[in-house]
PyMOL Python script that loads the backbone (N, CA, C, O; Angstrom):
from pymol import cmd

cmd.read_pdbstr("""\
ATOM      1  N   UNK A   1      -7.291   1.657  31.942  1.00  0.00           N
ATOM      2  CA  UNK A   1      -8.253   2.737  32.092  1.00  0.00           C
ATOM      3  C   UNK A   1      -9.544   2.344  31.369  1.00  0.00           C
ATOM      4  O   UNK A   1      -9.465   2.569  30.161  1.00  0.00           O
ATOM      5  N   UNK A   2     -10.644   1.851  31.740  1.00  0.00           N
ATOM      6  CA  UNK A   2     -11.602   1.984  31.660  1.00  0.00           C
ATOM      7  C   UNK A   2     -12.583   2.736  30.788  1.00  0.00           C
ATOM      8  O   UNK A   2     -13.120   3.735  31.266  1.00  0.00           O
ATOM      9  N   UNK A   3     -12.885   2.334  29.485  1.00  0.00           N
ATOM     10  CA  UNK A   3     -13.949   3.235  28.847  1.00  0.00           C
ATOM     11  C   UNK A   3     -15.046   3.487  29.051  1.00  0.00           C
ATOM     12  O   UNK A   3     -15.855   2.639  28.674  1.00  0.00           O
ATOM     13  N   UNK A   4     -15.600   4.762  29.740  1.00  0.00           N
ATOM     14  CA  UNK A   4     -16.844   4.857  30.180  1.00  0.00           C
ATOM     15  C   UNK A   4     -17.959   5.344  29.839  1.00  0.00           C
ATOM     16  O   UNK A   4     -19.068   5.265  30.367  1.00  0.00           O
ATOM     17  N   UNK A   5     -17.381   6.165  28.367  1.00  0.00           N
ATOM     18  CA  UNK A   5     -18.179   7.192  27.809  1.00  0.00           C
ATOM     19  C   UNK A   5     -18.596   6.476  26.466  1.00  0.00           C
ATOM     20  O   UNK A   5     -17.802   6.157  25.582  1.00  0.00           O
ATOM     21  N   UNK A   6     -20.113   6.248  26.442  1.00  0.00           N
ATOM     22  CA  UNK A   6     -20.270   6.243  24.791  1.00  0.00           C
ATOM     23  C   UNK A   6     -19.430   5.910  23.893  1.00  0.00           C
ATOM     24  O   UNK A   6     -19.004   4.810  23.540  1.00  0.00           O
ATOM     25  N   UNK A   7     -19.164   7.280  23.446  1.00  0.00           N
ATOM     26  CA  UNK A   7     -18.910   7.834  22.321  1.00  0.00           C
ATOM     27  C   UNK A   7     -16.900   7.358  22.382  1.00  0.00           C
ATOM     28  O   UNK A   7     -16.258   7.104  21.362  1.00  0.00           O
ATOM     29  N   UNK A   8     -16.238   7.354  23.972  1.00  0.00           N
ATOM     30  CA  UNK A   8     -14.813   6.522  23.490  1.00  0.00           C
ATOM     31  C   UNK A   8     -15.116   4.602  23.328  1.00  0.00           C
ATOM     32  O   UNK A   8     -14.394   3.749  22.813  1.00  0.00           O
ATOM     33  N   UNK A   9     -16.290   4.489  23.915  1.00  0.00           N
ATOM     34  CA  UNK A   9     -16.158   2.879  23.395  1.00  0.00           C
ATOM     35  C   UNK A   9     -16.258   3.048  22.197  1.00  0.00           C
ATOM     36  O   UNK A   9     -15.158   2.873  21.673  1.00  0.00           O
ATOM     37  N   UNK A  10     -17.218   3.365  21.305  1.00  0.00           N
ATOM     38  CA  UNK A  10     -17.491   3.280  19.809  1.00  0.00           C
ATOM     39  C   UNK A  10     -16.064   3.992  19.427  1.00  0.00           C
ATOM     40  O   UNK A  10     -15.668   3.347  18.456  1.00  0.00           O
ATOM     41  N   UNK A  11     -15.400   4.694  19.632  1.00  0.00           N
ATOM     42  CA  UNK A  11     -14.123   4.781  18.932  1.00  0.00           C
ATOM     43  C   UNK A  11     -12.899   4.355  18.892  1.00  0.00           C
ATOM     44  O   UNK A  11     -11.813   4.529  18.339  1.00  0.00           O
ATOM     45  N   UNK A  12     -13.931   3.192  20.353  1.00  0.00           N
ATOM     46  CA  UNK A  12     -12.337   2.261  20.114  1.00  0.00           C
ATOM     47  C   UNK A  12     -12.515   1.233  19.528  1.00  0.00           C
ATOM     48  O   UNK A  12     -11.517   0.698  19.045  1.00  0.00           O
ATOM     49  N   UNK A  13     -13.776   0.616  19.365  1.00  0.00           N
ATOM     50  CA  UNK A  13     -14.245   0.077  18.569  1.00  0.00           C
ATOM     51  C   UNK A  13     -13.729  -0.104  16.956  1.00  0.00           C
ATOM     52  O   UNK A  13     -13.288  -1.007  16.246  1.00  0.00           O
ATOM     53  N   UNK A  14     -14.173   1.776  16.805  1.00  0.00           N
ATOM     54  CA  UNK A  14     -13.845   2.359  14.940  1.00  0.00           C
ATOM     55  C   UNK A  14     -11.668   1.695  14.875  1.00  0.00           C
ATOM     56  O   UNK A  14     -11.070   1.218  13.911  1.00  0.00           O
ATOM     57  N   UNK A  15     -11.255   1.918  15.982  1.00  0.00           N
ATOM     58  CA  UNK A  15      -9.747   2.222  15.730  1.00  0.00           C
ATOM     59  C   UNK A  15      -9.613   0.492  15.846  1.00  0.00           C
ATOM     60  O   UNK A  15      -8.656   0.345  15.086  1.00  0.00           O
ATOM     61  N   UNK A  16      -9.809  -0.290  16.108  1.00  0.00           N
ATOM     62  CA  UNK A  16      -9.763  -1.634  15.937  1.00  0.00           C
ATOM     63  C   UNK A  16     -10.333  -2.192  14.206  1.00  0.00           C
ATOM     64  O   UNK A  16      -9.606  -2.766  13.394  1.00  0.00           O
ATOM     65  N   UNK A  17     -11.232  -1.965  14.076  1.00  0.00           N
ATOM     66  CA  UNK A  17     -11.523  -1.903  12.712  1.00  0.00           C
ATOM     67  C   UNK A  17     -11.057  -1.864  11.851  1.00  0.00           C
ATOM     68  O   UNK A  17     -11.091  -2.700  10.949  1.00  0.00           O
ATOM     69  N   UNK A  18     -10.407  -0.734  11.897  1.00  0.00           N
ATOM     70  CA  UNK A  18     -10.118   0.376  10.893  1.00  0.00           C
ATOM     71  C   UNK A  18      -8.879  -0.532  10.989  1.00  0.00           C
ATOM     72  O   UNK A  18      -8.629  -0.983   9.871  1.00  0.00           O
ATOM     73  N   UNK A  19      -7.980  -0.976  11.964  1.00  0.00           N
ATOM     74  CA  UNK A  19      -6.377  -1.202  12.266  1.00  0.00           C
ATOM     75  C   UNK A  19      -6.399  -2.404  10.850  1.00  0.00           C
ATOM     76  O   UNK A  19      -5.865  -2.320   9.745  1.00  0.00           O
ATOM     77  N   UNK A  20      -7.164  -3.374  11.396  1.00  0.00           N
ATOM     78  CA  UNK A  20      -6.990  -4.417  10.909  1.00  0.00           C
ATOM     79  C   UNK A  20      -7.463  -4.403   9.125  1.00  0.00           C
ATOM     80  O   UNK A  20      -7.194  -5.217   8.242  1.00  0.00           O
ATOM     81  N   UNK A  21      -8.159  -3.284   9.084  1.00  0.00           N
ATOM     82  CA  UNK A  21      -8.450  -3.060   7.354  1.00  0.00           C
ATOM     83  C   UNK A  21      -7.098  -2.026   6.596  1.00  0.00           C
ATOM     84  O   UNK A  21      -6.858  -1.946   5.391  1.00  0.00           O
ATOM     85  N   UNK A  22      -6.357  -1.309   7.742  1.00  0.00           N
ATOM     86  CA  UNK A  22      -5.201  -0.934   7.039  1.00  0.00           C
ATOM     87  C   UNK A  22      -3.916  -1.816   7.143  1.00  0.00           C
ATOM     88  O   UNK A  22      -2.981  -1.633   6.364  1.00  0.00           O
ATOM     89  N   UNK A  23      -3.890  -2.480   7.814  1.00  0.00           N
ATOM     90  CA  UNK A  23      -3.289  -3.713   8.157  1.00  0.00           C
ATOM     91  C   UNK A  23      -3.153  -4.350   6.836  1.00  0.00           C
ATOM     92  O   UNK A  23      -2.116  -4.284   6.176  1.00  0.00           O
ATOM     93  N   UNK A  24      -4.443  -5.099   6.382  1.00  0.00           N
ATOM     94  CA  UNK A  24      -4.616  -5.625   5.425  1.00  0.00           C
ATOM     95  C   UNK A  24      -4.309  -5.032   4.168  1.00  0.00           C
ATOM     96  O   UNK A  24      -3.626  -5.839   3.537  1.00  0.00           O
ATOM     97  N   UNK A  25      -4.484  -4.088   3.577  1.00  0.00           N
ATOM     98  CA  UNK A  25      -4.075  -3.267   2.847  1.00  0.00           C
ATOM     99  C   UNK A  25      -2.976  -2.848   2.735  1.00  0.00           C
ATOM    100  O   UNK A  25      -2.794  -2.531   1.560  1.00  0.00           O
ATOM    101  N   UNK A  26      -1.815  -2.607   3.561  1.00  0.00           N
ATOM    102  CA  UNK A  26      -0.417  -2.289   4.009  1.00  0.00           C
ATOM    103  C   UNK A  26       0.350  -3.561   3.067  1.00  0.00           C
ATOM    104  O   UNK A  26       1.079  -3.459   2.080  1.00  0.00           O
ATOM    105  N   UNK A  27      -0.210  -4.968   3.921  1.00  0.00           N
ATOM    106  CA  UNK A  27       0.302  -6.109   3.509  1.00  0.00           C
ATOM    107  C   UNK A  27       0.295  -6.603   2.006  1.00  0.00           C
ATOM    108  O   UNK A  27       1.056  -7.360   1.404  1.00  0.00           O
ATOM    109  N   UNK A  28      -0.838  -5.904   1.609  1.00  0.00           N
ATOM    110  CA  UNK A  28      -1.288  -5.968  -0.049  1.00  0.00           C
ATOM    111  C   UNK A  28      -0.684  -5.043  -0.552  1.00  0.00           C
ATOM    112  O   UNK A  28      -0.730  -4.936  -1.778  1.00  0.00           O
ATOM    113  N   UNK A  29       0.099  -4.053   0.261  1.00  0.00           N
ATOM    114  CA  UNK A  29       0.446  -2.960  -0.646  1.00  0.00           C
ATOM    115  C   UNK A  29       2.242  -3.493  -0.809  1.00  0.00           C
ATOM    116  O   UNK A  29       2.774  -3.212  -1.884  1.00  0.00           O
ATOM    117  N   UNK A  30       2.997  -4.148   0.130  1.00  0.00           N
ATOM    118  CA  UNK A  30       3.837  -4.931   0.352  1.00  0.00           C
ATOM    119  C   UNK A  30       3.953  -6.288  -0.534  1.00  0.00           C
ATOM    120  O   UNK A  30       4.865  -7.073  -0.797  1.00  0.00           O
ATOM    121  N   UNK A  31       3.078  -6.216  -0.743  1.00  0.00           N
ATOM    122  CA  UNK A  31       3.650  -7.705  -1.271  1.00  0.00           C
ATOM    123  C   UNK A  31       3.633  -7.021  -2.707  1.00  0.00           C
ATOM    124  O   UNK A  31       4.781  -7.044  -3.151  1.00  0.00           O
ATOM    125  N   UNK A  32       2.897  -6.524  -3.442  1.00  0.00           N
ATOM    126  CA  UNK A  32       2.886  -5.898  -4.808  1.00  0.00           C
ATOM    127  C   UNK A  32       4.264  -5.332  -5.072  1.00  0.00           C
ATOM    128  O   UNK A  32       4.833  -5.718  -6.093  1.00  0.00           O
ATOM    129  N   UNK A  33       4.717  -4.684  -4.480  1.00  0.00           N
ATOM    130  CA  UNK A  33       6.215  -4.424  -4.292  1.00  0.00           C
ATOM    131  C   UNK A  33       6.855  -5.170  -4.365  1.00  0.00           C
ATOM    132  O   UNK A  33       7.566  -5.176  -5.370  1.00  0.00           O
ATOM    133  N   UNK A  34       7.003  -6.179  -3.443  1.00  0.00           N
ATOM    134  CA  UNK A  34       8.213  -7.215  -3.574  1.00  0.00           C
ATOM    135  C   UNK A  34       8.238  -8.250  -5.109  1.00  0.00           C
ATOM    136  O   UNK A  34       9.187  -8.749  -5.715  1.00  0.00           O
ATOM    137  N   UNK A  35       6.855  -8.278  -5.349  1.00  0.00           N
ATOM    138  CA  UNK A  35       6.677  -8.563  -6.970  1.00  0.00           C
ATOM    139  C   UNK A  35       7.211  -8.187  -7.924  1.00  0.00           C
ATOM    140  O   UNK A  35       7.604  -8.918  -8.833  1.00  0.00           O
ATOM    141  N   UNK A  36       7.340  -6.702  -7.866  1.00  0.00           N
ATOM    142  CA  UNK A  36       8.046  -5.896  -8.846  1.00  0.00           C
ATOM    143  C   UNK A  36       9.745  -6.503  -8.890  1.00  0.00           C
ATOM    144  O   UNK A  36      10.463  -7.086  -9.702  1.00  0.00           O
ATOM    145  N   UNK A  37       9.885  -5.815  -7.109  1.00  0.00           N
ATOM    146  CA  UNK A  37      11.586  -5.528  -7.022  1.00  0.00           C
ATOM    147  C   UNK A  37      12.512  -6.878  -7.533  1.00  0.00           C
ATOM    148  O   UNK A  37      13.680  -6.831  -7.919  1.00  0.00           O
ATOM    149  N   UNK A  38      11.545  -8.233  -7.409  1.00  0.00           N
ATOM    150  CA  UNK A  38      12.161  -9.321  -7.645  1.00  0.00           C
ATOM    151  C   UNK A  38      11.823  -9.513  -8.737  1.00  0.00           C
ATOM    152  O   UNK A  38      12.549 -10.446  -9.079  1.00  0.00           O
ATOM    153  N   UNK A  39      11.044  -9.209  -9.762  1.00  0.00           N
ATOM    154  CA  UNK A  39      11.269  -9.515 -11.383  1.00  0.00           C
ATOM    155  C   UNK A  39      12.454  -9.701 -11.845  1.00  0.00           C
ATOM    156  O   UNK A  39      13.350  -8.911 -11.548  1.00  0.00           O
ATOM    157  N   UNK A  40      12.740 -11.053 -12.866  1.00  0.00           N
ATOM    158  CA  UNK A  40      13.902 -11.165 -13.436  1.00  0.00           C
ATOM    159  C   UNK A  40      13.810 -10.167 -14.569  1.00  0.00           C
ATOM    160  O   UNK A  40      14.553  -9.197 -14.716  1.00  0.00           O
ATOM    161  N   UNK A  41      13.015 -10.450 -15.187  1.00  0.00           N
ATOM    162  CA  UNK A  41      13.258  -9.815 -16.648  1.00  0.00           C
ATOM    163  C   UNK A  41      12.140  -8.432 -16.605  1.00  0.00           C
ATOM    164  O   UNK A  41      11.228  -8.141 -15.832  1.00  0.00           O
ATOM    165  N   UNK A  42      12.697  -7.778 -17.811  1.00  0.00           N
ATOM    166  CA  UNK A  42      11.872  -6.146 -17.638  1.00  0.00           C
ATOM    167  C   UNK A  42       9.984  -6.728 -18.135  1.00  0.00           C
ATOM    168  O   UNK A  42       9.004  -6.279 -17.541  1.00  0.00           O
ATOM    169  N   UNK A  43       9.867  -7.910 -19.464  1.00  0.00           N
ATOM    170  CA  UNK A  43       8.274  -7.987 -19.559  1.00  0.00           C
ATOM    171  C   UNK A  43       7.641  -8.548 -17.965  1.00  0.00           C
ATOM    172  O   UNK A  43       6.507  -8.265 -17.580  1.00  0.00           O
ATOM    173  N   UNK A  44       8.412  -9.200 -17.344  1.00  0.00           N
ATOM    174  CA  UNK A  44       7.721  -9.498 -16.011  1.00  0.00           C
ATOM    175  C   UNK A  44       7.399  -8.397 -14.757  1.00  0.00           C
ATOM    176  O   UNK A  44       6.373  -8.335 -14.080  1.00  0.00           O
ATOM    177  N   UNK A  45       8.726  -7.472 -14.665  1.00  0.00           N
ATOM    178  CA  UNK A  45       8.293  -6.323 -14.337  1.00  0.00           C
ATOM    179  C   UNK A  45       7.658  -4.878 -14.960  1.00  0.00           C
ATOM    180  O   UNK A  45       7.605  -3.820 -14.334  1.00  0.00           O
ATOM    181  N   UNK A  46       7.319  -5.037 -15.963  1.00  0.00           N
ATOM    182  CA  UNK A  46       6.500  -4.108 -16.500  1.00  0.00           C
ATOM    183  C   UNK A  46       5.149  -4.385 -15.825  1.00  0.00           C
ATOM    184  O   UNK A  46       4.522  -3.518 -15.217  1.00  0.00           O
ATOM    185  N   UNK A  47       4.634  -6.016 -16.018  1.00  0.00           N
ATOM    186  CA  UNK A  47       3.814  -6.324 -15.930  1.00  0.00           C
ATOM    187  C   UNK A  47       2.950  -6.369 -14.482  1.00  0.00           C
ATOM    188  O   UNK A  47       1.735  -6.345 -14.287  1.00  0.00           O
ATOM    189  N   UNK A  48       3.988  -6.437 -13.631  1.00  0.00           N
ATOM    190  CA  UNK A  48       4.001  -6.572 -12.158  1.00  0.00           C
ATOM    191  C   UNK A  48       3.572  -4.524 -11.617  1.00  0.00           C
ATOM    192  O   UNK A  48       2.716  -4.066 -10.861  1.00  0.00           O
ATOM    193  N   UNK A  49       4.666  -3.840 -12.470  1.00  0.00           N
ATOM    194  CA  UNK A  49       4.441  -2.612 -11.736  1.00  0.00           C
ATOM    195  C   UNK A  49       3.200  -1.756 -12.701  1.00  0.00           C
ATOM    196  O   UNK A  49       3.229  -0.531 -12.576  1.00  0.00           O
ATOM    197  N   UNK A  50       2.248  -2.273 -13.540  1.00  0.00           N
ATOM    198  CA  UNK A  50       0.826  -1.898 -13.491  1.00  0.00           C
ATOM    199  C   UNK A  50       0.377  -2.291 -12.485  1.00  0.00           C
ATOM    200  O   UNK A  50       0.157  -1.359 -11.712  1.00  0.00           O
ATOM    201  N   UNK A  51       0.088  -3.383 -12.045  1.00  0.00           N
ATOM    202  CA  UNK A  51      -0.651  -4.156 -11.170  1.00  0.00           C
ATOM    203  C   UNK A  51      -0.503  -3.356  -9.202  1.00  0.00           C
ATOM    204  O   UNK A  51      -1.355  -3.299  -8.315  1.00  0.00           O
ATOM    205  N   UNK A  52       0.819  -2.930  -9.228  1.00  0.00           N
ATOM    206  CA  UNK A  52       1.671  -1.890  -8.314  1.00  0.00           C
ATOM    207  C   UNK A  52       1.334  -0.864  -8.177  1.00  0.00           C
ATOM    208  O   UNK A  52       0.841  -0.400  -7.149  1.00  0.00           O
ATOM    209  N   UNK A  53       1.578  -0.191  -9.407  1.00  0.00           N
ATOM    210  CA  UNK A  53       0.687   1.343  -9.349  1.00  0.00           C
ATOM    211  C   UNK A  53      -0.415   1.388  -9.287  1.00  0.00           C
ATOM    212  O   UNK A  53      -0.745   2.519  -8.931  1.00  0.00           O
ATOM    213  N   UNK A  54      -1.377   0.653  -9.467  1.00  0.00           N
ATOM    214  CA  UNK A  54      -3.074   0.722  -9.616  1.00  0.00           C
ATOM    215  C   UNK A  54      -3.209   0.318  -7.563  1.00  0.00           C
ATOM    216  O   UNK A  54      -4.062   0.756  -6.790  1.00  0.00           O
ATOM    217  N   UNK A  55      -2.124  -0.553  -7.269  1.00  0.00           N
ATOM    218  CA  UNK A  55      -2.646  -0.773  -5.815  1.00  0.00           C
ATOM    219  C   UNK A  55      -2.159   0.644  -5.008  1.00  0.00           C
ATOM    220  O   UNK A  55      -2.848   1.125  -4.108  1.00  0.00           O
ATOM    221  N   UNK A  56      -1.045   1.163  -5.398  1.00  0.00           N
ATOM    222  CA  UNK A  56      -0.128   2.475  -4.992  1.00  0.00           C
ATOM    223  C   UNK A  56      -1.354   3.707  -5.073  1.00  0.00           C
ATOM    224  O   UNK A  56      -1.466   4.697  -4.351  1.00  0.00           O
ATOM    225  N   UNK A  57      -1.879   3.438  -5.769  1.00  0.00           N
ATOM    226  CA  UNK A  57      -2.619   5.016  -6.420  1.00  0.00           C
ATOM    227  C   UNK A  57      -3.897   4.235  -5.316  1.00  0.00           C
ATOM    228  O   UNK A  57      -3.950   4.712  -4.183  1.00  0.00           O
ATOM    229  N   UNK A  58      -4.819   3.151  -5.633  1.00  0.00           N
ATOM    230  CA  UNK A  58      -6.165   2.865  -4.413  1.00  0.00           C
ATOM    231  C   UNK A  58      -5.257   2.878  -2.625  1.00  0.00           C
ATOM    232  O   UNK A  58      -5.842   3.078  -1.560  1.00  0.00           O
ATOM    233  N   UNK A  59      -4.249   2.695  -2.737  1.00  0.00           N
ATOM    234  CA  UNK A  59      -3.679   3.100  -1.267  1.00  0.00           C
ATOM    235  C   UNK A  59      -4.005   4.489  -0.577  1.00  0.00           C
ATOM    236  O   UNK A  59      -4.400   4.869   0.526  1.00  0.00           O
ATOM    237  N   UNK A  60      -3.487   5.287  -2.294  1.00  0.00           N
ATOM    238  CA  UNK A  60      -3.342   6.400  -1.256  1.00  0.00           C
ATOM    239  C   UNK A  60      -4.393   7.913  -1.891  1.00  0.00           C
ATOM    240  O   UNK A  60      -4.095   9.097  -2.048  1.00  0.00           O
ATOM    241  N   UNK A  61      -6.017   6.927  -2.181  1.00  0.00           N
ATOM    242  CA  UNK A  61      -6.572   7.618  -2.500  1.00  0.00           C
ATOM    243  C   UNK A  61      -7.813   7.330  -0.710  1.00  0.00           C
ATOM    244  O   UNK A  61      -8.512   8.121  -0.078  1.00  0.00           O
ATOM    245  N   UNK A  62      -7.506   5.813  -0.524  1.00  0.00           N
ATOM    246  CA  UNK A  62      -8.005   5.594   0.752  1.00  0.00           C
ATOM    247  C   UNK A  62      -7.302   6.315   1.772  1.00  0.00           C
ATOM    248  O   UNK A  62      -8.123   6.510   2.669  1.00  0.00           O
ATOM    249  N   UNK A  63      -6.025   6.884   2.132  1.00  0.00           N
ATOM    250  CA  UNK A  63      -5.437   7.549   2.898  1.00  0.00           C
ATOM    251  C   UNK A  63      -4.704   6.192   3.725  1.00  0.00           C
ATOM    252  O   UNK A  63      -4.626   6.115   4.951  1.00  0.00           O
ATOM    253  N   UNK A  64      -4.345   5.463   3.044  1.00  0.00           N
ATOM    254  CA  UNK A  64      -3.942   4.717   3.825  1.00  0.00           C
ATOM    255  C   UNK A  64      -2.077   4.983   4.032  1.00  0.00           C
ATOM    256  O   UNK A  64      -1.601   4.559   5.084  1.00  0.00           O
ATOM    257  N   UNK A  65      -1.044   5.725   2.940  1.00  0.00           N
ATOM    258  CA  UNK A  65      -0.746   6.096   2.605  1.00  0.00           C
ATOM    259  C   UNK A  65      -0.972   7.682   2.140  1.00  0.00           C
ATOM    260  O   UNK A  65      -2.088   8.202   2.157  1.00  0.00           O
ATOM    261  N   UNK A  66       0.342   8.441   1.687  1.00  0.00           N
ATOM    262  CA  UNK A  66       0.104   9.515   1.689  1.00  0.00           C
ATOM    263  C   UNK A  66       0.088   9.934  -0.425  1.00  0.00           C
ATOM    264  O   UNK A  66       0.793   9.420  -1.293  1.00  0.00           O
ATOM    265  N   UNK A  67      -0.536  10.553  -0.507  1.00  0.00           N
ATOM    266  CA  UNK A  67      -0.095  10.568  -2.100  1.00  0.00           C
ATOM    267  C   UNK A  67       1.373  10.837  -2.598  1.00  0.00           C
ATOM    268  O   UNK A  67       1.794  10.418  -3.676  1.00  0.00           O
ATOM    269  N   UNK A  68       2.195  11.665  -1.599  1.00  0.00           N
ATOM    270  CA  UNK A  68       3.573  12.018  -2.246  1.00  0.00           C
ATOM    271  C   UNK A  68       4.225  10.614  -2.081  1.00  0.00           C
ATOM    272  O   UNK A  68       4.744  10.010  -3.021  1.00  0.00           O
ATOM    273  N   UNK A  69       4.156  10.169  -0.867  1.00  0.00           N
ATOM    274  CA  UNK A  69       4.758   9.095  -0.606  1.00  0.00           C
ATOM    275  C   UNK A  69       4.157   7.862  -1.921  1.00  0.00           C
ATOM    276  O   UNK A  69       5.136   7.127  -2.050  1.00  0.00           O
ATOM    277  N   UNK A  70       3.178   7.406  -2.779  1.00  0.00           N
ATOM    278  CA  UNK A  70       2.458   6.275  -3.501  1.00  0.00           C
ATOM    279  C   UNK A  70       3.679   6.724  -4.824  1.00  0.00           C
ATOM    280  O   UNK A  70       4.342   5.886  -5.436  1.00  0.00           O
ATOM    281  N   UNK A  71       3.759   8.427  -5.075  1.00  0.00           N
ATOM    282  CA  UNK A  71       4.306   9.134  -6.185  1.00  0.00           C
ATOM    283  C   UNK A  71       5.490   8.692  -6.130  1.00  0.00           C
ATOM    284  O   UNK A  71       5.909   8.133  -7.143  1.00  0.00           O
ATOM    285  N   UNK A  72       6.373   8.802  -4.958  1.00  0.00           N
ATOM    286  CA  UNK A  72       7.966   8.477  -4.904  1.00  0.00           C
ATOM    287  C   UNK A  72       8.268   7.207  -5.367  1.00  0.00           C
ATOM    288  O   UNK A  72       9.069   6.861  -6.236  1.00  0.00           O
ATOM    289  N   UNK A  73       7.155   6.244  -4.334  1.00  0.00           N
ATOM    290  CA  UNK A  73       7.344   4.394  -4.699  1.00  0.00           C
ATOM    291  C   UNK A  73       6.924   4.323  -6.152  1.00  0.00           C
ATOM    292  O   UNK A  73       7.595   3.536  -6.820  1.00  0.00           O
ATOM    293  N   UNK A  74       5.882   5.026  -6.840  1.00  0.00           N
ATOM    294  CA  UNK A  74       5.778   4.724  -8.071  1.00  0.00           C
ATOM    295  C   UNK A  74       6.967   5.094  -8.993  1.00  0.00           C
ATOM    296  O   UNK A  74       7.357   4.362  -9.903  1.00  0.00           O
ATOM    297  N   UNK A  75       7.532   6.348  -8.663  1.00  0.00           N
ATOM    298  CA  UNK A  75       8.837   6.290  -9.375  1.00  0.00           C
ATOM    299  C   UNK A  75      10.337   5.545  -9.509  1.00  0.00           C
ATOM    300  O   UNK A  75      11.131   5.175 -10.374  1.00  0.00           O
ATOM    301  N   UNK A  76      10.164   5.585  -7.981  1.00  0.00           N
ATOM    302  CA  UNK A  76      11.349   4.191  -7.903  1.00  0.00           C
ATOM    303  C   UNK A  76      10.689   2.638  -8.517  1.00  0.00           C
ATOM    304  O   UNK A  76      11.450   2.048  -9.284  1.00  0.00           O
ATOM    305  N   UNK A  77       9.816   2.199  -8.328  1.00  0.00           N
ATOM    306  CA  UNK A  77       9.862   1.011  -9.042  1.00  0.00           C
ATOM    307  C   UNK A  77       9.272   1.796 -10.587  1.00  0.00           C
ATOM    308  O   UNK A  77       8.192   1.569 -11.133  1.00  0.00           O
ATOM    309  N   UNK A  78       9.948   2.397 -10.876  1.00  0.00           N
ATOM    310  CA  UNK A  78       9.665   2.595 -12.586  1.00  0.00           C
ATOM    311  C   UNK A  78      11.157   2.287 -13.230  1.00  0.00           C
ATOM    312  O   UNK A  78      11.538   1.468 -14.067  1.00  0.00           O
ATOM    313  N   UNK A  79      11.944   3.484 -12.335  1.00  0.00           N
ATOM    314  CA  UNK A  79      13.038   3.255 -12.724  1.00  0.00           C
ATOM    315  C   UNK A  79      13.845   2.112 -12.323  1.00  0.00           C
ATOM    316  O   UNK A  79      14.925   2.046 -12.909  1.00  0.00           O
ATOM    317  N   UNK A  80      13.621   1.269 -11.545  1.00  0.00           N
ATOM    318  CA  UNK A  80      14.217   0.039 -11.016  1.00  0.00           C
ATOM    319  C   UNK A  80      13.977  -0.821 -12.433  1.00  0.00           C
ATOM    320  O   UNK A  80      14.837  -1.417 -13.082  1.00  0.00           O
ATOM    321  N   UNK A  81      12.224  -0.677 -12.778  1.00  0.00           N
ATOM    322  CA  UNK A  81      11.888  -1.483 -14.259  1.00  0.00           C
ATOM    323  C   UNK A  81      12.652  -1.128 -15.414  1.00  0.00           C
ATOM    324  O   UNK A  81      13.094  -2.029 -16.127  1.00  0.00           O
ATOM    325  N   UNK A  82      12.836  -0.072 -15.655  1.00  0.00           N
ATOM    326  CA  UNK A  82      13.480   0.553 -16.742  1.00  0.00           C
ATOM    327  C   UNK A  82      15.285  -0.122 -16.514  1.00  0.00           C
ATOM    328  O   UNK A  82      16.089  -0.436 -17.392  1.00  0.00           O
ATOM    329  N   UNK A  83      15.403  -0.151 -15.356  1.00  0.00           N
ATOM    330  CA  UNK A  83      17.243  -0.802 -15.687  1.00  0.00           C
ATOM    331  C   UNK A  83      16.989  -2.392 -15.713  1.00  0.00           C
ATOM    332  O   UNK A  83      17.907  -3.132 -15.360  1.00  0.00           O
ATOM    333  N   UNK A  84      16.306  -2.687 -15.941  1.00  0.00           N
ATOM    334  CA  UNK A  84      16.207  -4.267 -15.911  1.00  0.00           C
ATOM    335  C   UNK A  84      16.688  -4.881 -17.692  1.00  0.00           C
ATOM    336  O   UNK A  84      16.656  -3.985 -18.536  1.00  0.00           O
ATOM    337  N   UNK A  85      16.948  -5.783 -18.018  1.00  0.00           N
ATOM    338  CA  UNK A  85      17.353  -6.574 -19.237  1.00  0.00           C
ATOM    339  C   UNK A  85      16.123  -7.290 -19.778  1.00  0.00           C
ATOM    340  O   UNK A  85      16.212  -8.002 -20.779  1.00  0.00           O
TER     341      UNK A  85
END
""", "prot")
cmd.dss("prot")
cmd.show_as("cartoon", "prot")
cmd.util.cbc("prot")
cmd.orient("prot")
């Protein structure tokens, strides 16, 4: 189907954009995670889930993410840190 109007090219435009900048961000928000969950020891994951929450909290102040949802992951990798040796 054919975009014919203005105003849907430029928004398909915006939704291409936009894909590939939450895209990117998703993947950054992913990998910070897997940083954490695989820490051996608790100073490595302490250290890992600042670095986690600061990306958790700019996730989901961009809306890229939802805030309850940044709140839950921040709590599970707290307590994941906290049972570590």
């Amino acid at each position: 189907m054919p975009l014919r109007h203005k105003s849907a090219q430029k928004r398909a435009r915006q939704t291409v954009t936009r894909t590939e900048y939450n895209k990117h961000y998703k993947a950054k928000l992913r990998t910070a995670l897997k940083k954490v969950l695989s820490a051996k020891t608790k100073a490595a994951g302490e250290k890992d889930l600042i670095s986690a929450v600061s990306v958790l909290d700019k996730a989901a102040t961009k809306r890229i993410i939802h805030k309850n949802n940044a709140a839950n992951k921040k709590s599970a990798l707290t307590r994941h840190v906290n049972k570590l040796k």
